[in-house]
Structures are given as C-alpha cells and as structure tokens.
N, C-alpha and C positions, 0 to 999 in steps of 0.2 A: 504494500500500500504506500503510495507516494504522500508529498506534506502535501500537496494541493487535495486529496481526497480526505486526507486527517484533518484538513483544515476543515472542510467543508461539512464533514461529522461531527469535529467539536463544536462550529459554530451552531451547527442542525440540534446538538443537543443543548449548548446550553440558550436556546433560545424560551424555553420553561422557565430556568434559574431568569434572564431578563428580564420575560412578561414579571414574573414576581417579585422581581428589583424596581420593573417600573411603579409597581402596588407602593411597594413599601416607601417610596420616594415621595410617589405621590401623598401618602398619609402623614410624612414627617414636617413637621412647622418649620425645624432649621432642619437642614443636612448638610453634615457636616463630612470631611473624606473620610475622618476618621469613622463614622458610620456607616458610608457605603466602601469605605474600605472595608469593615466589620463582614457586613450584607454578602461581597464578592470572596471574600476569606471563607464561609461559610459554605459557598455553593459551590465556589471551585476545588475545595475539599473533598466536597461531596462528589463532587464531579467524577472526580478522580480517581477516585477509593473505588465508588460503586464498579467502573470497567475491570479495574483491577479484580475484582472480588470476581464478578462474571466470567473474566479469563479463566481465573484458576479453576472454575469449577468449569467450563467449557474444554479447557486442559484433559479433564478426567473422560471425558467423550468422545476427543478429536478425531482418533485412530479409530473406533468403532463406525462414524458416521463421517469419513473420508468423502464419500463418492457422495453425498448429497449437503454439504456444506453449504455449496454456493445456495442450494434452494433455502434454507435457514437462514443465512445471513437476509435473503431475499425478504423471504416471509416476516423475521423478525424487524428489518430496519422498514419494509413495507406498513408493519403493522402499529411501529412506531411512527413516524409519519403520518399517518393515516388519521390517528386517533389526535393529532396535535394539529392535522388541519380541521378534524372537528369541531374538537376544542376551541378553533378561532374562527370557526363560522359561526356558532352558537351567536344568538344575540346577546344572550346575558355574559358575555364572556369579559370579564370586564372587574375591576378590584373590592366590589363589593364589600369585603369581610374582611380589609384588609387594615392594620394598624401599624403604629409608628415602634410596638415592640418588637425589641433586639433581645431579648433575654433566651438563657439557652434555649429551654423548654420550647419558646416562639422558632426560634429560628431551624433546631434541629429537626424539628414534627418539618418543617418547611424545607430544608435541604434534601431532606431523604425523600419526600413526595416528589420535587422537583429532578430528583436523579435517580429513580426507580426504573425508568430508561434506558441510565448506564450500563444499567447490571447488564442486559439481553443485550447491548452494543457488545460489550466486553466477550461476552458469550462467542459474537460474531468473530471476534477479536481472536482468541483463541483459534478457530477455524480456518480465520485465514492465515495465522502465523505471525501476526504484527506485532513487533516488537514489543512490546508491550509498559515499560517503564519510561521509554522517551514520550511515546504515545500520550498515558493517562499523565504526564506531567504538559503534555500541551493541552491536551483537553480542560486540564486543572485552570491555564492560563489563561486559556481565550475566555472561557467561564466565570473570572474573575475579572478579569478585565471587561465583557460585557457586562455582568452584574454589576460594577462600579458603575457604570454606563449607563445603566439601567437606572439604578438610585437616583443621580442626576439627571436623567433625561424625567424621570416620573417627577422629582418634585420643581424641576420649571416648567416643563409641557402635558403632564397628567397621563391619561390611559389613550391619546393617540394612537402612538403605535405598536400598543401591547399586542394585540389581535394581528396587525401587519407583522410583526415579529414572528409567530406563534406559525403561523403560516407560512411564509420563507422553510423554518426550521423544519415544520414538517415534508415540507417538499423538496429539501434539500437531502431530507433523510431516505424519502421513495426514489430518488431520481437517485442518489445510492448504491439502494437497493438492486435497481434495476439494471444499474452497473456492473454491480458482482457478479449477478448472475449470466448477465448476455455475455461477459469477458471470458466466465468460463463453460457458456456453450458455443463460442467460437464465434459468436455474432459480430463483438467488436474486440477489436485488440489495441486496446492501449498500453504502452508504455510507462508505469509508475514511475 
C-alpha cells in the first residue's frame, strides 16, 4: 500500500473523529489549542490503537483466508463507507447532544465510538501486509491534526461542514475499497 492510499484511508477515517471535533468546537465558548489540542490527542490515539489492535487479531486469520482477502478488505472498507455516507445524508445528522466537556469519561465513550472503524480497517491491514507501525502512526496524525481542525473550524463556522466531511470520508473509504479488490482481480494495476 503506497502513502497516497494511506493517506486517503487515514483521512477517510478520521473524518468521524472531525465531524465530532467540529460538535465539540462548536459547543465551547473559548477554544483554546490547548483544548483542541486535548480533542485531537484523544482521537488520534484512538485512531491509532484501534488499527493496530484489528491487525493483530487479523494476523491470526491471514494464512487461513489468503485467496479471499481482497473481497474482505472490499466488503469491510465498503461497508464502512457506506454506513458514514449514511450517517451524512440523514437530516438530523448534525451536533445535537453535543457539549463543551473534555473530561475522560466524555471524551473516551467519544474516541472509541468515533474509531470503532479502525478496528475492521486494521483487520484489512493485516490482509494486505501493511506495515503496520508507520501506518497507525500516520493515521494517529492526520486524525489529530484534523480533529485540531475540526475544534477550530466548529467553534468559528459551527456544523457546516460536518455532514460534507462525513461524506468525503465515506466515499473515500468505498472508492478504496473498490481499489483493493479490482487490483487484485487484475482489472487495474497500479503501482503503490
């Protein structure tokens, strides 16, 4: 897997952790870096951790389900995608429920929701062989650096472009998807 494909997966995932950066920005009266520094340290933890954890237990599979990989990566980055362009067509998709707390409790229930994702990418991860510590250390950063992003963009601009976000990442994730698998039924050959 090349860095323009990992780019495009980290950004595809953490675009959950920013719609929820953009909530939390929007609900805080100051934001300050050192709180959307907080916010971004939190998700792109999470970010991180969660692929890692999916590798390893993808690891224990990889040799058994060889010959249908590509279709797993497919179905799983498909079905994540899928469900995150849902998510951003809903009408009500939008910060509702959302508050200006940082406290663990807040933010950990929030990180692992928002990188529950990761786990089934990681998954994919393992299957196709990717490196895997440079990897979840990019994912960690783009994730954090969007979530910073996020925080500041939600508390000057509000919940514009949480839903455009939300959507991007999901179709960034299908279009993926559908890379893995055509690469390896011979349909396109690109070069990582």
């Amino acid at each position: 897997m090349g860095i323009i494909e990992l780019f495009l997966i980290a950004v595809g995932l953490s675009m959950d952790a920013f719609a929820v950066s953009v909530c939390k920005g929007l609900s805080m009266k100051k934001c300050t870096w050192r709180k959307a520094s907080l916010v971004g340290a939190y998700f792109g933890i999470f970010q991180a951790g969660m692929p890692l954890v999916g590798y390893v237990l993808g690891v224990q599979f990889r040799d058994v389900i060889t010959s249908i990989d590509h279709w797993i990566a497919f179905v799983l980055l498909g079905f994540i995608g899928g469900n995150m362009v849902r998510e951003a067509l809903r009408p009500e998709a939008c910060c509702q429920e959302a508050d200006e707390a940082l406290d663990i409790r807040t933010m950990l229930g929030l990180a692992v929701a928002t990188s529950i994702d990761a786990l089934a990418v990681g998954v994919t991860f393992a299957f196709l062989k990717v490196n895997i510590v440079p990897a979840v250390c990019f994912i960690g950063v783009i994730t954090f650096t969007l979530s910073v992003a996020g925080v500041k963009i939600g508390n000057i601009f509000g919940t514009k472009y949480q839903a455009k976000a939300e959507l991007l990442g999901g179709i960034i994730l299908i279009l993926m998807g559908l890379k893995i698998l055509l690469e390896h039924l011979g349909v396109l050959n690109f070069a990582g």
